[in-house]
PDB file of N, H, CA, C and O in Angstrom:
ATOM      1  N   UNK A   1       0.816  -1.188   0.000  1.00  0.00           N
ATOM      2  CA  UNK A   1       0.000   0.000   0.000  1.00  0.00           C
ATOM      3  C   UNK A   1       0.865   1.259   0.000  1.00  0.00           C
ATOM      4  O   UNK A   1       0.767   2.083  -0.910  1.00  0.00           O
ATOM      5  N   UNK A   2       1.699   1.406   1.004  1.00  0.00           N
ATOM      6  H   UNK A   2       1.779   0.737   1.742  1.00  0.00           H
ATOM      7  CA  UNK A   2       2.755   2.295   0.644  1.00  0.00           C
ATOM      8  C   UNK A   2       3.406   2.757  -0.089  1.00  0.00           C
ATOM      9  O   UNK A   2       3.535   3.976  -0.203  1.00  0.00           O
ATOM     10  N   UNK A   3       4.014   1.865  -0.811  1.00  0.00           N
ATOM     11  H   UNK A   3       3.909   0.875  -0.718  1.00  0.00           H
ATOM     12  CA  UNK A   3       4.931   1.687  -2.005  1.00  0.00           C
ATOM     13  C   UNK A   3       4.093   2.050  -3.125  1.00  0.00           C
ATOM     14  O   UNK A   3       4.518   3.009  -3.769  1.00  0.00           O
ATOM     15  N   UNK A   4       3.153   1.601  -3.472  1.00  0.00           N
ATOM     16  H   UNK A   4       2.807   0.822  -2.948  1.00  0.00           H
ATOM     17  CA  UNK A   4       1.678   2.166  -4.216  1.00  0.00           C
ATOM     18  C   UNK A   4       1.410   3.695  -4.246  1.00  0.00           C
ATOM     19  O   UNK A   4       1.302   4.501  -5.169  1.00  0.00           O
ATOM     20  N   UNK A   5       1.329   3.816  -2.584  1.00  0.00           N
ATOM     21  H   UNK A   5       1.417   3.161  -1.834  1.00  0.00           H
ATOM     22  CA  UNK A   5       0.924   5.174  -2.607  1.00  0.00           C
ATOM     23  C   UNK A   5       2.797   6.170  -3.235  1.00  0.00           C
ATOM     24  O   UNK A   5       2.845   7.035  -4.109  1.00  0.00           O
ATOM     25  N   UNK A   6       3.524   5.846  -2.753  1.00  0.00           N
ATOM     26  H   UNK A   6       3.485   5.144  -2.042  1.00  0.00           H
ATOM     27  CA  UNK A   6       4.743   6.576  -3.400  1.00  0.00           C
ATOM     28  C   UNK A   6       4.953   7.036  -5.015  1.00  0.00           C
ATOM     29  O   UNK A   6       5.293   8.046  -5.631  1.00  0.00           O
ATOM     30  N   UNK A   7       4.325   4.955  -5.449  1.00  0.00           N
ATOM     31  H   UNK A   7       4.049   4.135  -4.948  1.00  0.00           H
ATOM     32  CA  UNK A   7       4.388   5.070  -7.015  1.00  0.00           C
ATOM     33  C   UNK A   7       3.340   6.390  -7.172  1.00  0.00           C
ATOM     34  O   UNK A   7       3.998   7.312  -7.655  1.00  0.00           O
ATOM     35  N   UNK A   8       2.110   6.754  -6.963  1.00  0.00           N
ATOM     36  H   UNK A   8       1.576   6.005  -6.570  1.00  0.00           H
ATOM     37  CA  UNK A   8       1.497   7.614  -7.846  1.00  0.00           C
ATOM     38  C   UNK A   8       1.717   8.800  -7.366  1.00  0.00           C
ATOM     39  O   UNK A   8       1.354   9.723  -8.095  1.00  0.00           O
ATOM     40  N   UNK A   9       2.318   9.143  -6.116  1.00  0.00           N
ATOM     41  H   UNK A   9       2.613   8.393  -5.523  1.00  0.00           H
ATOM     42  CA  UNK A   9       2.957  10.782  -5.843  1.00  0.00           C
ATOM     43  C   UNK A   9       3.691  10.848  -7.165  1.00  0.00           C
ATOM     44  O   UNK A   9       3.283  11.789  -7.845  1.00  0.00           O
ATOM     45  N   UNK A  10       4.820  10.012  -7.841  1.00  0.00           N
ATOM     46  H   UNK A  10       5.153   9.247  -7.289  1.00  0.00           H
ATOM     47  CA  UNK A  10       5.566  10.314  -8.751  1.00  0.00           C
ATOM     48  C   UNK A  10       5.241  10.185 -10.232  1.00  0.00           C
ATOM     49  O   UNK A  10       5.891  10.263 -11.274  1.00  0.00           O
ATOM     50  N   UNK A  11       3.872   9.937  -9.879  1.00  0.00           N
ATOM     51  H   UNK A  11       3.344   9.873  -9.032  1.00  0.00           H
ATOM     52  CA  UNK A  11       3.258   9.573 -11.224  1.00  0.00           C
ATOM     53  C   UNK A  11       3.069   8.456 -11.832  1.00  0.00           C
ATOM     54  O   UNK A  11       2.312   8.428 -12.802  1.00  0.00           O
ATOM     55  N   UNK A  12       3.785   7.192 -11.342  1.00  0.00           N
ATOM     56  H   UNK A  12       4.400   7.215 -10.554  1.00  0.00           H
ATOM     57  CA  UNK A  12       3.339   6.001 -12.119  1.00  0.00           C
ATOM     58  C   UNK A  12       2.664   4.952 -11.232  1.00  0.00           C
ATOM     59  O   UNK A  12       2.286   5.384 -10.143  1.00  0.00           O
ATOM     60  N   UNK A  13       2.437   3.655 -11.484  1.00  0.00           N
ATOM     61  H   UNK A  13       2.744   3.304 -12.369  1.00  0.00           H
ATOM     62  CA  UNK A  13       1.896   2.989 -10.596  1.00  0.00           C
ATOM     63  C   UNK A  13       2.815   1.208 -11.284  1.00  0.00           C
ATOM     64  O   UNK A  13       3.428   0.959 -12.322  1.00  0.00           O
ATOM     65  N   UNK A  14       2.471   0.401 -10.118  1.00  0.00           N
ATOM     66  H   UNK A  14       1.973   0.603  -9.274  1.00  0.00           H
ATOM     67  CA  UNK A  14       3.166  -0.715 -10.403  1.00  0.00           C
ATOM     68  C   UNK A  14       3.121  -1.600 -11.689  1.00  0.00           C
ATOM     69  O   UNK A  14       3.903  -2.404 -12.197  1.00  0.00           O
ATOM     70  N   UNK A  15       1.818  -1.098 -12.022  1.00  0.00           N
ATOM     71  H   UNK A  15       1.182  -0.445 -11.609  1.00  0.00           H
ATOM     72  CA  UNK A  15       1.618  -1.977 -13.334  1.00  0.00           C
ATOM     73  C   UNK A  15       2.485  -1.840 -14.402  1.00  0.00           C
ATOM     74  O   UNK A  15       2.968  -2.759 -15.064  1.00  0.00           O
ATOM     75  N   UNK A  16       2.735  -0.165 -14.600  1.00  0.00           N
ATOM     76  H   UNK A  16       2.343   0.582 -14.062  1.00  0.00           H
ATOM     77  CA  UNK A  16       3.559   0.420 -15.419  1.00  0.00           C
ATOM     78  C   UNK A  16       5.101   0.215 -15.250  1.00  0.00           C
ATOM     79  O   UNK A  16       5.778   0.091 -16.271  1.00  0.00           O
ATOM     80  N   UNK A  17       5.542   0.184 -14.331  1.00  0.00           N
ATOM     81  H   UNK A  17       4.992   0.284 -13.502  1.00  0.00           H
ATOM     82  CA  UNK A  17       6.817  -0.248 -13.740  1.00  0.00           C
ATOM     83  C   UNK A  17       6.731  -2.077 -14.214  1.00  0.00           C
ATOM     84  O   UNK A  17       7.265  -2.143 -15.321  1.00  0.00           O
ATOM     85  N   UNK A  18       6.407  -3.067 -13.908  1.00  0.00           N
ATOM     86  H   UNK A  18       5.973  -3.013 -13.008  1.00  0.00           H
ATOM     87  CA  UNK A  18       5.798  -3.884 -14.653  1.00  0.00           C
ATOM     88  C   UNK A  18       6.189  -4.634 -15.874  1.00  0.00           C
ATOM     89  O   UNK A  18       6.890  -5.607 -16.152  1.00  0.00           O
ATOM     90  N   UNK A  19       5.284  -3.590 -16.610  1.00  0.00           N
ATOM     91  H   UNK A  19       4.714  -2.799 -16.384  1.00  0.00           H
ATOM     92  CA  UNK A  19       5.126  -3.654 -18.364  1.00  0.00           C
ATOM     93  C   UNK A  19       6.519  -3.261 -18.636  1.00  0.00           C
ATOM     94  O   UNK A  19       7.294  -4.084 -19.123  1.00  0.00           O
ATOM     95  N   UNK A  20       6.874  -2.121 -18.371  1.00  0.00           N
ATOM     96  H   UNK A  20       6.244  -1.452 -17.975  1.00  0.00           H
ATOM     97  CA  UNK A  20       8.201  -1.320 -18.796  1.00  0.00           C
ATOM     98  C   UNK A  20       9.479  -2.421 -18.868  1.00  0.00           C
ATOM     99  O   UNK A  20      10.363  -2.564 -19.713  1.00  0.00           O
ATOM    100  N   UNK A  21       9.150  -3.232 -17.442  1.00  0.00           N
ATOM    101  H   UNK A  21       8.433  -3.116 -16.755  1.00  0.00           H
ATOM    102  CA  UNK A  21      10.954  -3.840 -17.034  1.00  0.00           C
ATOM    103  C   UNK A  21      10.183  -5.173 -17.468  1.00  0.00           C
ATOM    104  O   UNK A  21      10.483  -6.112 -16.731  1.00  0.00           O
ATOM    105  N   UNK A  22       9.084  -5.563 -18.676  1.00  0.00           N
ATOM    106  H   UNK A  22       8.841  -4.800 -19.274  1.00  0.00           H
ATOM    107  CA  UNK A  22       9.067  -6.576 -19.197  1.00  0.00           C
ATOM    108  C   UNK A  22       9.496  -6.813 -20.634  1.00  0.00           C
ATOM    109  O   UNK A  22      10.102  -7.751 -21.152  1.00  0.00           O
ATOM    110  N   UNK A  23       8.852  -5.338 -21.270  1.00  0.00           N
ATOM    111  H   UNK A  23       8.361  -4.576 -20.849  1.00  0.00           H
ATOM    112  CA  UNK A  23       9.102  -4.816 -22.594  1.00  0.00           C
ATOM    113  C   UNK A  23      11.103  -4.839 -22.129  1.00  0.00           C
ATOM    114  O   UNK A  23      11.681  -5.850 -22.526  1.00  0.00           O
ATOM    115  N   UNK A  24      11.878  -3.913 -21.455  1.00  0.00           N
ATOM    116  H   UNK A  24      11.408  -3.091 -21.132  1.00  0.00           H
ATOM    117  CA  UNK A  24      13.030  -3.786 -21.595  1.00  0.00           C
ATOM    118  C   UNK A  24      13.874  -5.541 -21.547  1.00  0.00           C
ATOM    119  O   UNK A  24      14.887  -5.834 -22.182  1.00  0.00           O
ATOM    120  N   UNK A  25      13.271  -6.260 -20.827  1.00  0.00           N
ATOM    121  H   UNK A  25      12.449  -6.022 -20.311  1.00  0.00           H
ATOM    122  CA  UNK A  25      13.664  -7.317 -20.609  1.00  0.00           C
ATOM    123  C   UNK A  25      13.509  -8.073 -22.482  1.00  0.00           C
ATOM    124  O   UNK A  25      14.426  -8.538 -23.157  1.00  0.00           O
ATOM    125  N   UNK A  26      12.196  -7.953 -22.818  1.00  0.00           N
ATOM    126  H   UNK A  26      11.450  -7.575 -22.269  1.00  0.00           H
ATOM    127  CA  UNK A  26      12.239  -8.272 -24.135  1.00  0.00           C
ATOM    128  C   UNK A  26      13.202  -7.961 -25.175  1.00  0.00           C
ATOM    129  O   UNK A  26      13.901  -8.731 -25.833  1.00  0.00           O
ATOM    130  N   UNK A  27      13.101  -6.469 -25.212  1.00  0.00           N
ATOM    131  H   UNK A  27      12.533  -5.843 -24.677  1.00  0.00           H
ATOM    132  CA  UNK A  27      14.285  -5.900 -25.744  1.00  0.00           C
ATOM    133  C   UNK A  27      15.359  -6.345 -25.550  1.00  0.00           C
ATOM    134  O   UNK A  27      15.996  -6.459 -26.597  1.00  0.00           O
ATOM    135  N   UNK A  28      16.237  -6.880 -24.065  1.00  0.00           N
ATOM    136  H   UNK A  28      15.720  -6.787 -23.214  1.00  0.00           H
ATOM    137  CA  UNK A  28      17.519  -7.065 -24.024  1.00  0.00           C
ATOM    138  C   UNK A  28      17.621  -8.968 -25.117  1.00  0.00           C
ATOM    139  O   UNK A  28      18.255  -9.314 -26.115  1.00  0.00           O
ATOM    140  N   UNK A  29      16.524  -9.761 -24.094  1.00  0.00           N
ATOM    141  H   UNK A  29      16.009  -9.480 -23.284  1.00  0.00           H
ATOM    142  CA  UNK A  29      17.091 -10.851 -24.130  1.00  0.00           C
ATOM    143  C   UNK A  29      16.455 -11.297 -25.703  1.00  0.00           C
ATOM    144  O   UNK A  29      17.260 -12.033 -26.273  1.00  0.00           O
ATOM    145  N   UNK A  30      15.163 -11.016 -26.560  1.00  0.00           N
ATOM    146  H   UNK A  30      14.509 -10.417 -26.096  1.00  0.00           H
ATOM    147  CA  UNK A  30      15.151 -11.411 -27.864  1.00  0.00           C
ATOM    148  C   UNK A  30      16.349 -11.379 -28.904  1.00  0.00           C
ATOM    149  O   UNK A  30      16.415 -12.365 -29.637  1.00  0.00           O
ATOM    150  N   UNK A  31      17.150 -10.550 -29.047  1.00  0.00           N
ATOM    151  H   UNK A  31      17.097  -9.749 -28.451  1.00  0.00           H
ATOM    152  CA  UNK A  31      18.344 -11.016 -29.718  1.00  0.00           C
ATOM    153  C   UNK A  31      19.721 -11.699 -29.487  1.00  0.00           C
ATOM    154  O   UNK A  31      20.694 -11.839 -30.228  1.00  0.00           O
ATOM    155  N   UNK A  32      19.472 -12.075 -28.215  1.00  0.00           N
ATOM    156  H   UNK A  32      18.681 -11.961 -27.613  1.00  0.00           H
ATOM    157  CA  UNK A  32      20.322 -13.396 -28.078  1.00  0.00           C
ATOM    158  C   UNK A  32      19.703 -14.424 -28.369  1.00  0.00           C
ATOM    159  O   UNK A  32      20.270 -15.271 -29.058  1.00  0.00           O
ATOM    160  N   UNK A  33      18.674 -14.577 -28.022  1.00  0.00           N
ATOM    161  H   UNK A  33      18.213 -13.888 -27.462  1.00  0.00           H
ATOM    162  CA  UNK A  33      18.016 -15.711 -28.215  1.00  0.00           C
ATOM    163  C   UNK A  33      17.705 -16.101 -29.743  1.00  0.00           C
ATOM    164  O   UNK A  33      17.223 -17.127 -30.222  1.00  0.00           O
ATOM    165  N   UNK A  34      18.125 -14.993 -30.292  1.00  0.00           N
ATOM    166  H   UNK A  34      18.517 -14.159 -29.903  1.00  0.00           H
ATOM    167  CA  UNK A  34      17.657 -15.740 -31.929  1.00  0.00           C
ATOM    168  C   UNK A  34      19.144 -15.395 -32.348  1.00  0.00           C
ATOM    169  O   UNK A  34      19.529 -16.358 -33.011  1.00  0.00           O
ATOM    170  N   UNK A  35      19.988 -14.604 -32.272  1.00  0.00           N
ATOM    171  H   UNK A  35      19.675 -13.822 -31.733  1.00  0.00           H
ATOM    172  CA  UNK A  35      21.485 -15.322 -32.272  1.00  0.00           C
ATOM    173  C   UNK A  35      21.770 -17.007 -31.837  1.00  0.00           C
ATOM    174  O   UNK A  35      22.287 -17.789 -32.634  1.00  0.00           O
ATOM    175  N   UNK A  36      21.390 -17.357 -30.607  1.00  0.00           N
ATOM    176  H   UNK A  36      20.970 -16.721 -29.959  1.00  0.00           H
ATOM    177  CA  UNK A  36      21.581 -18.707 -30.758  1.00  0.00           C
ATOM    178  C   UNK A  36      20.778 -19.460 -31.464  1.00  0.00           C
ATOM    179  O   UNK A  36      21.349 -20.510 -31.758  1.00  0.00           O
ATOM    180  N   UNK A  37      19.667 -19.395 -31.884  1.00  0.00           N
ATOM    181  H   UNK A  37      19.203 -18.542 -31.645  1.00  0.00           H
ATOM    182  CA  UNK A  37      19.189 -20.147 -32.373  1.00  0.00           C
ATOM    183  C   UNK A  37      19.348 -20.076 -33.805  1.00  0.00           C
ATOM    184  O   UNK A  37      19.130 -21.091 -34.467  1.00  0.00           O
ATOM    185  N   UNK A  38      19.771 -18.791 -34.474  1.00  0.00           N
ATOM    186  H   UNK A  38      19.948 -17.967 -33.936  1.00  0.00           H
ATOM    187  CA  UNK A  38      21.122 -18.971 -35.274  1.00  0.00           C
ATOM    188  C   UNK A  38      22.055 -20.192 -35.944  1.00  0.00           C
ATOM    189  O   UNK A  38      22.081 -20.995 -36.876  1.00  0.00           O
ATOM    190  N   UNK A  39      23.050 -19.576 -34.378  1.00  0.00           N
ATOM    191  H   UNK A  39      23.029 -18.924 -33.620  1.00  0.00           H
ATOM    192  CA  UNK A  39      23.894 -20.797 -34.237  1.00  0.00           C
ATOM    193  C   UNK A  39      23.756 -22.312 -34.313  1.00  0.00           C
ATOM    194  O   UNK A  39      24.358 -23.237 -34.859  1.00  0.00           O
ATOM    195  N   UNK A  40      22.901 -22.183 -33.676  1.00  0.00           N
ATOM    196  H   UNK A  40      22.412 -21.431 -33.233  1.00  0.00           H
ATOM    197  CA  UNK A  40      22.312 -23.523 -33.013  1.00  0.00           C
ATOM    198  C   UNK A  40      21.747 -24.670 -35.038  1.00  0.00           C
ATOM    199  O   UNK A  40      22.045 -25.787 -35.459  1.00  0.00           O
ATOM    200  N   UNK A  41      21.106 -23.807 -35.461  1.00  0.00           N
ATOM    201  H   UNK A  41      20.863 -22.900 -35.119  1.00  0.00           H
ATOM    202  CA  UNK A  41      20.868 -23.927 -37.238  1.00  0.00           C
ATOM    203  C   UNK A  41      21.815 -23.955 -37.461  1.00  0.00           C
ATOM    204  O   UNK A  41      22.063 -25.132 -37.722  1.00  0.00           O
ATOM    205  N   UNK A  42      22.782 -23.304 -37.570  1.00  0.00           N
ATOM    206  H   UNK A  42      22.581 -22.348 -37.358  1.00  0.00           H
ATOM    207  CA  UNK A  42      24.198 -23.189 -38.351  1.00  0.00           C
ATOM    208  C   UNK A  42      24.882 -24.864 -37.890  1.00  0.00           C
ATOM    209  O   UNK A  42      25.122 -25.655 -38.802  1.00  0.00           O
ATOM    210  N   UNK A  43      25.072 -25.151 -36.835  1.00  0.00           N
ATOM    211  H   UNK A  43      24.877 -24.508 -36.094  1.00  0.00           H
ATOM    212  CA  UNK A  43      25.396 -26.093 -36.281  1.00  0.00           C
ATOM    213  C   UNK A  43      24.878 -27.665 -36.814  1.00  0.00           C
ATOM    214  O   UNK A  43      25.430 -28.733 -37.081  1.00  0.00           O
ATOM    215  N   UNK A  44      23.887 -27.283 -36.803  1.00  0.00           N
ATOM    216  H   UNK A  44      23.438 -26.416 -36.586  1.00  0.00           H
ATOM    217  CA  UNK A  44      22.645 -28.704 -37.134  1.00  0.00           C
ATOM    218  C   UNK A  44      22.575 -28.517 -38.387  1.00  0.00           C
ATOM    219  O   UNK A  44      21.677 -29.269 -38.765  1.00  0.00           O
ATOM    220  N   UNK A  45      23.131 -27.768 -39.569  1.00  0.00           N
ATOM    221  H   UNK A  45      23.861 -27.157 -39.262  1.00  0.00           H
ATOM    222  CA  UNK A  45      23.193 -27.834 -41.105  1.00  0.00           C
ATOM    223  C   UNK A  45      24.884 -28.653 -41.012  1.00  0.00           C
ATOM    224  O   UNK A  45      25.278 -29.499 -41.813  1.00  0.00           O
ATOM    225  N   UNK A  46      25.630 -28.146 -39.880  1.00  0.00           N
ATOM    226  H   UNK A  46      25.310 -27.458 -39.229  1.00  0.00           H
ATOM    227  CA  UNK A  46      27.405 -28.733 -40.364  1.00  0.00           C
ATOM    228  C   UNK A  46      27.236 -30.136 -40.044  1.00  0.00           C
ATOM    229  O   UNK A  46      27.817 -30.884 -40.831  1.00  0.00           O
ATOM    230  N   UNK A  47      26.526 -30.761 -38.996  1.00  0.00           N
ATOM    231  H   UNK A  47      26.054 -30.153 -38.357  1.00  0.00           H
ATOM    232  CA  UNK A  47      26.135 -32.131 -38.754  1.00  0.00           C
ATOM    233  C   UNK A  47      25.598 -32.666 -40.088  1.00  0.00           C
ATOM    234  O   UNK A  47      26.416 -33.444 -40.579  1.00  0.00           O
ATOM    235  N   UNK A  48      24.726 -32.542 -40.682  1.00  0.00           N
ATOM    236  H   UNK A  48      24.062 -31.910 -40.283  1.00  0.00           H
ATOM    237  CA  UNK A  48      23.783 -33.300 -41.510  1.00  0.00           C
ATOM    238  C   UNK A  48      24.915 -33.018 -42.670  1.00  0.00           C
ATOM    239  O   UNK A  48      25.555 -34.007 -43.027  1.00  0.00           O
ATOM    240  N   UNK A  49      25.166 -31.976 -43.181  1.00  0.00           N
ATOM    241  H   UNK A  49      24.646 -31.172 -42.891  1.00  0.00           H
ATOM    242  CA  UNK A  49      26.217 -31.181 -44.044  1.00  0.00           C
ATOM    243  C   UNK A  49      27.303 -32.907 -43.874  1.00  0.00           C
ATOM    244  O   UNK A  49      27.062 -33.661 -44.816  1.00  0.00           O
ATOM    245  N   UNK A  50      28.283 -33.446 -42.909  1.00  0.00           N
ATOM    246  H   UNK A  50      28.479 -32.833 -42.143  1.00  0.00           H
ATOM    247  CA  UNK A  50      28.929 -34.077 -42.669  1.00  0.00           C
ATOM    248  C   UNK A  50      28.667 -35.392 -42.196  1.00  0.00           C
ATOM    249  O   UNK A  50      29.747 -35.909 -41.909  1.00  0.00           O
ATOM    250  N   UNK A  51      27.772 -36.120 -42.000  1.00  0.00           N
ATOM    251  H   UNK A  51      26.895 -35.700 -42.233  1.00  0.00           H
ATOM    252  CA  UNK A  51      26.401 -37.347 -42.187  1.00  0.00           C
ATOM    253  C   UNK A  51      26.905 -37.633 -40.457  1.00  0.00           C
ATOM    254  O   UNK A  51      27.124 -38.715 -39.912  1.00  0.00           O
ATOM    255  N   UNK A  52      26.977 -36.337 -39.918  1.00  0.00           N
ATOM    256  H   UNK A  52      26.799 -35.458 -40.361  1.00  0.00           H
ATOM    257  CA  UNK A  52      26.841 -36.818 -38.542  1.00  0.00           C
ATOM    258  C   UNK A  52      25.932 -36.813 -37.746  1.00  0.00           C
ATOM    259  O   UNK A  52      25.169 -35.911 -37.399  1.00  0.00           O
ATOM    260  N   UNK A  53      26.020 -37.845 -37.455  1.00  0.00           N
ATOM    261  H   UNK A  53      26.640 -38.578 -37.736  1.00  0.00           H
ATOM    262  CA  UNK A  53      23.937 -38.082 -36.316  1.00  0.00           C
ATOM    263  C   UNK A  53      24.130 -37.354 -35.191  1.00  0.00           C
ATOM    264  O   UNK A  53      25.253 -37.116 -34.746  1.00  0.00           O
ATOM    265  N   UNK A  54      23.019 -36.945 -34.648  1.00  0.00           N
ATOM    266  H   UNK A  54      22.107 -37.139 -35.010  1.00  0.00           H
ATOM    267  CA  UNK A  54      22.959 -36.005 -33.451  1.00  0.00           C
ATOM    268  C   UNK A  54      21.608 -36.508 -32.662  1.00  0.00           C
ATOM    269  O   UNK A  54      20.543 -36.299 -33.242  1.00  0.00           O
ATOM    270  N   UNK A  55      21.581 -37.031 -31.630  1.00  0.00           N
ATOM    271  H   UNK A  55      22.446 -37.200 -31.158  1.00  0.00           H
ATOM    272  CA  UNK A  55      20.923 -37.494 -30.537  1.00  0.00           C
ATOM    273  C   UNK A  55      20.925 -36.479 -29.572  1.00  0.00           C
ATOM    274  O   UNK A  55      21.996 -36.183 -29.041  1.00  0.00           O
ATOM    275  N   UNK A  56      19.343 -35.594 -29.100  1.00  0.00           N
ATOM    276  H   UNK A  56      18.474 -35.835 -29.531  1.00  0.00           H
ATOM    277  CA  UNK A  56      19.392 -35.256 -28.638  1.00  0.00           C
ATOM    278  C   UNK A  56      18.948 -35.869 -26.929  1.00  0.00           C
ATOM    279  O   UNK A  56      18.131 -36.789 -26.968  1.00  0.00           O
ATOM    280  N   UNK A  57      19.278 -35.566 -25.905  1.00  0.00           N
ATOM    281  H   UNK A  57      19.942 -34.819 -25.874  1.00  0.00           H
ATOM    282  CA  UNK A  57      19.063 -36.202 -24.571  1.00  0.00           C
ATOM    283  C   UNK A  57      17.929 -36.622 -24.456  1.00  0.00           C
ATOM    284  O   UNK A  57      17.080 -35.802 -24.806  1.00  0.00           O
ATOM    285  N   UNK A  58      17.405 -37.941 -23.969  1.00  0.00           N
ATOM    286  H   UNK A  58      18.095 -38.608 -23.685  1.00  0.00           H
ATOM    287  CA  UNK A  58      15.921 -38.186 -23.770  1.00  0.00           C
ATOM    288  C   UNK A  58      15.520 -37.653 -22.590  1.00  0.00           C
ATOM    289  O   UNK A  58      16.191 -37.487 -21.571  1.00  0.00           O
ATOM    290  N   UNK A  59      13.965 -37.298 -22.869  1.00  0.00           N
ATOM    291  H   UNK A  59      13.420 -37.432 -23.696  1.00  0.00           H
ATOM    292  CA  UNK A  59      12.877 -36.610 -22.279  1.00  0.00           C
ATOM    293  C   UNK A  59      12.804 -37.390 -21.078  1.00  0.00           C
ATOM    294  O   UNK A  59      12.906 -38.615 -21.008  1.00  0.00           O
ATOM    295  N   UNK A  60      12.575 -36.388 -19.913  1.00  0.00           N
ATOM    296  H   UNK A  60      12.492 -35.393 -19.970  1.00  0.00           H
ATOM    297  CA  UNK A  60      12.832 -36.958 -18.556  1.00  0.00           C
ATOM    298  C   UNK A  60      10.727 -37.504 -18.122  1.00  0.00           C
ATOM    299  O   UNK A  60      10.435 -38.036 -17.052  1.00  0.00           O
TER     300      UNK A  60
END
């Protein structure tokens, strides 16, 4: 309730704080994540590319 009441003395409220450090979080971590998965393609074309089998770990 406090912390609430602080957020809107300054103008925002938690939701917005929230959204913001979810969107920035998006922003940071979506282009690593498709850099590796990139890689990860690049990788799995040099296998098949070289008739090497790839087993991935079985499902627990």
């Amino acid at each position: 309730m406090v912390c609430e009441g602080l957020l809107n003395l300054f103008g925002t409220s938690s939701e917005e704080i929230i959204e913001k450090t979810q969107r920035a979080d998006a922003d940071y971590y979506q282009p690593q994540i498709d850099s590796l998965a990139s890689q990860n393609q690049y990788l799995m074309d040099l296998l098949k590319k070289n008739n090497i089998p790839f087993e991935t770990a079985p499902e627990r």
